[in-house]
C-alpha positions in Angstrom: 0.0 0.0 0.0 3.2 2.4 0.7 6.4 3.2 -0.2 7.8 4.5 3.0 6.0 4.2 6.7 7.6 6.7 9.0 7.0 5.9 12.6 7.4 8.0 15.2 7.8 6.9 18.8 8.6 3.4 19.4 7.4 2.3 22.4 4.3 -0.2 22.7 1.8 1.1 20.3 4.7 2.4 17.6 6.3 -1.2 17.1 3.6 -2.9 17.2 2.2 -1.1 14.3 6.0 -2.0 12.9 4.9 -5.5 14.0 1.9 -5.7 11.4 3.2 -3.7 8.5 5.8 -6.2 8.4 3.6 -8.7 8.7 1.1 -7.7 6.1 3.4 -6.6 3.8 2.0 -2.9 3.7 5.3 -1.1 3.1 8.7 -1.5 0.9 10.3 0.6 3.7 9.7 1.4 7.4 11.8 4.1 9.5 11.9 4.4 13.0 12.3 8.0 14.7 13.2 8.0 18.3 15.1 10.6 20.4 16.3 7.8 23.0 19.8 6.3 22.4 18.9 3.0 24.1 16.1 2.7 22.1 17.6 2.9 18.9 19.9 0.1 19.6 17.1 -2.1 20.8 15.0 -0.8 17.8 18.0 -2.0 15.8 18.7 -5.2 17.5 15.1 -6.1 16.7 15.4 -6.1 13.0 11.3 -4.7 12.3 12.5 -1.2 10.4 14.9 -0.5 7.3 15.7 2.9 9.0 17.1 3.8 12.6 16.6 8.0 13.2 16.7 10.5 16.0 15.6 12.7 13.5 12.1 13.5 12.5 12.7 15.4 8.8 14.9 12.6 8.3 12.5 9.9 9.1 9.3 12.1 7.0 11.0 12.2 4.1 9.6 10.8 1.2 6.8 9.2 3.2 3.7 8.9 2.8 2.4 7.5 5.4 3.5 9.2 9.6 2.0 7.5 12.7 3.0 10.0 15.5 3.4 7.7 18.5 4.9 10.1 20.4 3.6 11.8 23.9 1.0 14.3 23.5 3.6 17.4 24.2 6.1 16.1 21.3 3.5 17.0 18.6 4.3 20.4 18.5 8.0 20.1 17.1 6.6 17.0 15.0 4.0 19.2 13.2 6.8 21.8 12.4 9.5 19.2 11.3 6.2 17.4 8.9 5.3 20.6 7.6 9.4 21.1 6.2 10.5 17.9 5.2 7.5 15.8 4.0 6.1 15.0 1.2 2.6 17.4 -0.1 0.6 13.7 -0.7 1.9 11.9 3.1 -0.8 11.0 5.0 -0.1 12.1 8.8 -1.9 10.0 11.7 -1.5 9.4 15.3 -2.4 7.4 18.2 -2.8 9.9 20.9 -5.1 9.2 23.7 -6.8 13.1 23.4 -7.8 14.8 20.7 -9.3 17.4 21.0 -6.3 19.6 21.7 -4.5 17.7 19.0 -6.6 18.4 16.1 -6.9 22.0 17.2 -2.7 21.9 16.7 -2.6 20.0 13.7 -4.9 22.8 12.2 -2.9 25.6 13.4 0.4 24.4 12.6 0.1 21.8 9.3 0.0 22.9 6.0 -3.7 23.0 4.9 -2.3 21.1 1.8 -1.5 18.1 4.5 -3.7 15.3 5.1 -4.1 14.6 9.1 -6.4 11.8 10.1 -6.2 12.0 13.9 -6.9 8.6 15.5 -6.8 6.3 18.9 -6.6 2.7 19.5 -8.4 1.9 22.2 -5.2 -1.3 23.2 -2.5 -1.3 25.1 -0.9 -2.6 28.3 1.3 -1.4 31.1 4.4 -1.9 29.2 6.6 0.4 27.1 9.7 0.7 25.0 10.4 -1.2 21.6 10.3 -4.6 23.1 6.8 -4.3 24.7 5.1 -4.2 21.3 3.8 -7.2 19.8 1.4 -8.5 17.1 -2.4 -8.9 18.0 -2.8 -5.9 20.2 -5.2 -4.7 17.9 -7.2 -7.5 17.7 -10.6 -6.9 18.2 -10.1 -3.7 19.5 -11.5 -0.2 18.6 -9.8 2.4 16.8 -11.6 5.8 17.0 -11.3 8.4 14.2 -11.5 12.1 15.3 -11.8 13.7 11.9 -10.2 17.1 11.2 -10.6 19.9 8.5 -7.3 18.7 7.2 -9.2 15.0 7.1 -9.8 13.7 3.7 -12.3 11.2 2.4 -10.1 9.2 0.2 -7.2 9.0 2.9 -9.4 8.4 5.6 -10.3 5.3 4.1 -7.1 4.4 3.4 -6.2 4.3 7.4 -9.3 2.3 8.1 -8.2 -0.4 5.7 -5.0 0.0 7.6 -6.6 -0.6 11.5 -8.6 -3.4 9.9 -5.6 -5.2 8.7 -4.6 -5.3 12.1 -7.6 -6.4 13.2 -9.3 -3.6 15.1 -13.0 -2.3 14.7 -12.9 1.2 13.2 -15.6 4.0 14.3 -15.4 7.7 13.7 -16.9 10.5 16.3 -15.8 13.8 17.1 -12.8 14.8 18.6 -15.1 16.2 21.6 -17.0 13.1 22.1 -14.0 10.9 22.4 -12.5 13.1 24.9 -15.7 13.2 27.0 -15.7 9.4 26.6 -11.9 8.7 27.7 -12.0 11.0 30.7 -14.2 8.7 32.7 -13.5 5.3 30.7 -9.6 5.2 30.5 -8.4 9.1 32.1 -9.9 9.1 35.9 -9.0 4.9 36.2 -5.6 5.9 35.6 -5.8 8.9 38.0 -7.4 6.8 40.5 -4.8 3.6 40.1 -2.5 6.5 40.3 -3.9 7.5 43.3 -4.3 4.5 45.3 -1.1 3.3 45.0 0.8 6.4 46.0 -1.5 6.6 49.5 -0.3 3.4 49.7 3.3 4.2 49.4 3.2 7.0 52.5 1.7 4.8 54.7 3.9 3.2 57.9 6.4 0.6 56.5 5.4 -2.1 58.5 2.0 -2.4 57.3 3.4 -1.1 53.4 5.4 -4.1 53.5 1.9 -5.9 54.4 0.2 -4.5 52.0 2.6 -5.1 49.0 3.0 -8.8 50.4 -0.8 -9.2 51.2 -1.9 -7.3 48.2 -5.4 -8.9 47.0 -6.9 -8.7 42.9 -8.3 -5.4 43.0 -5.1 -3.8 44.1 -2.5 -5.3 41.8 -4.5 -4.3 39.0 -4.2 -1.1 40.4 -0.4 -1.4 40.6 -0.5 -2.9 36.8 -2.5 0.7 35.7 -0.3 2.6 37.8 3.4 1.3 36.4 2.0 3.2 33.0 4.3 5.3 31.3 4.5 8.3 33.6 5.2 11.2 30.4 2.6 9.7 28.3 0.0 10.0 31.2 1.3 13.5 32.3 0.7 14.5 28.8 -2.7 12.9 28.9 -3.9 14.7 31.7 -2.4 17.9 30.9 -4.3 17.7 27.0 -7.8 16.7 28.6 -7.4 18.9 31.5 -10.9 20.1 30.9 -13.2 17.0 30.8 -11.2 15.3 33.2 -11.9 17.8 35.8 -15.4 17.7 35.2 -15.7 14.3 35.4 -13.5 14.5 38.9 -16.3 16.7 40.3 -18.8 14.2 39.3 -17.0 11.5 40.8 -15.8 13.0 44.4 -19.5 13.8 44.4 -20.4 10.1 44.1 -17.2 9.5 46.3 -19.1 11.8 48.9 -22.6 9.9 48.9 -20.9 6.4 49.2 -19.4 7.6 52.3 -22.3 8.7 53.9 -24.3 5.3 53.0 -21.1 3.8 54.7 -21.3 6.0 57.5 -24.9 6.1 58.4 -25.2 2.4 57.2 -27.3 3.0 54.5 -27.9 -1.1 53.3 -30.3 -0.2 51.0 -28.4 2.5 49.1 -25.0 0.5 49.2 -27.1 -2.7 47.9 -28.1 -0.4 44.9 -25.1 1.1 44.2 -23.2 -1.7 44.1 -26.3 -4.1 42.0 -26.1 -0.9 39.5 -22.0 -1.4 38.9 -22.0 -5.1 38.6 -24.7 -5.0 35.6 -22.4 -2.1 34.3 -19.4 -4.8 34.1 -22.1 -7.4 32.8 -22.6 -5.1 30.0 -18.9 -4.6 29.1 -18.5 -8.3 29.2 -21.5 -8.4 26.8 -19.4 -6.3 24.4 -16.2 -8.9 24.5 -14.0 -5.7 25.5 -13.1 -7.2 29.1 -10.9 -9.2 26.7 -7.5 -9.6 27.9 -4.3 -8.6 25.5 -2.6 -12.0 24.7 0.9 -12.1 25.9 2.4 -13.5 23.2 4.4 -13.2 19.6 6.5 -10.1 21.1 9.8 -11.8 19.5 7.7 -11.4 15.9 
């Protein structure tokens, strides 16, 4: 489908994409841009690219396809280097977990000649770096199309072809609406996880040391969301400072009636809010996204 794929960031999401462009054969080259050192030589060691660059206008060059898998606050300085080096018929995309604030960048700084078809798949795990990627993380997941002004028809399609390749369900909604959605679905669980765990880490080191060796389901996941990649999730918060905030208030104020059921030992209210949660999870399970990534193929 392309001459060259330039992908930038190459952490979990970034080689995996590698991962399946190789596999499927999509492009007769693949460069790799990443500003770590260490990552290079792993990216290297790996063998999935036919290009190794710290350099962005190096790796954009005569592309025509760009997945920015970069934190949210490198797409600034990507936009600029695109809009020198690359070519006028590239098709720019990205995998950034807000978009609102991105699309609003991409239409200030890209050329209005440039395609940008912002996007998010909804996959990933606690991982990151070049090893973590692997083939099947997009499996039966969701990949969300924000579209922008600089969206066009014909190259819209051609990244949905692309995302169902890899074996993900494409949808399109505003760049608004997926916000609003990620702040309470994927945003305040991290915040939360986030949460938890540091309370956890101030408390007296006898019973820290209890809690880490006792540490039941509930709070390991928390410790699996919290070991995230601490820059992508700063960057996160930072771009969808708005909804998440809104959607804090919301939840302290739910926060605040659970304790008072607790505290005046409501049954009946604690009963309900509890009965209303589990057919929430019921429902998600009725969608086959409680799904767990496969752990497997990350040698491919």
């Amino acid at each position: 489908m392309f001459k060259k794929v330039s992908i930038i960031g190459f952490g979990l999401i970034g080689s995996s994409i590698a991962r399946e462009i190789r596999k499927y054969k999509l492009s007769k080259i693949i460069s790799a841009c990443d500003i770590s050192q260490s990552a290079q030589k792993i990216i290297k060691s790996l063998r999935l690219v036919n290009e190794v660059t710290s350099d962005v206008k190096t790796s954009v060059k005569n592309a025509d396809l760009v997945f920015i898998c970069s934190p949210l606050s490198t797409y600034k300085q990507i936009f600029l280097a695109i809009n020198k080096s690359a070519n006028k018929d590239v098709i720019i995309t990205d995998v950034g977990s807000s978009k609102l604030n991105v699309v609003q960048l991409a239409e200030k700084i890209l050329s209005k000649n440039l395609c940008f078809v912002p996007g998010h798949p909804i996959a990933g795990t606690e991982e990151s770096g070049p090893k973590s990627g692997f083939l099947s993380l997009f499996k039966n997941r969701w990949f969300i199309i924000t579209p922008s002004k600089l969206t066009k028809k014909i190259q819209k399609i051609k990244i949905e072809k692309i995302w169902k390749k890899f074996g993900s369900k494409v949808t399109s909604m505003s760049a608004q609406s997926h916000d609003n959605i990620m702040a309470i679905t994927s945003h305040i669980p991290h915040l939360i996880a986030y949460n938890i765990v540091g309370t956890a880490s101030k408390l007296e080191e006898k019973i820290k040391s209890e809690v880490i060796k006792f540490s039941a389901s509930g709070f390991r996941d928390f410790t699996r969301i919290a070991s995230s990649d601490p820059t992508m999730w700063r960057d996160i918060v930072i771009s969808n400072k708005k909804q998440i905030l809104f959607m804090l208030k919301k939840f302290n104020k739910d926060l605040k009636n659970l304790e008072m059921a607790i505290r005046n030992e409501n049954k009946n209210k604690l009963f309900t809010i509890f009965k209303n949660t589990r057919n929430i999870r019921k429902k998600i399970i009725q969608t086959g996204q409680d799904t767990k990534v496969p752990n497997f193929g990350r040698k491919n």
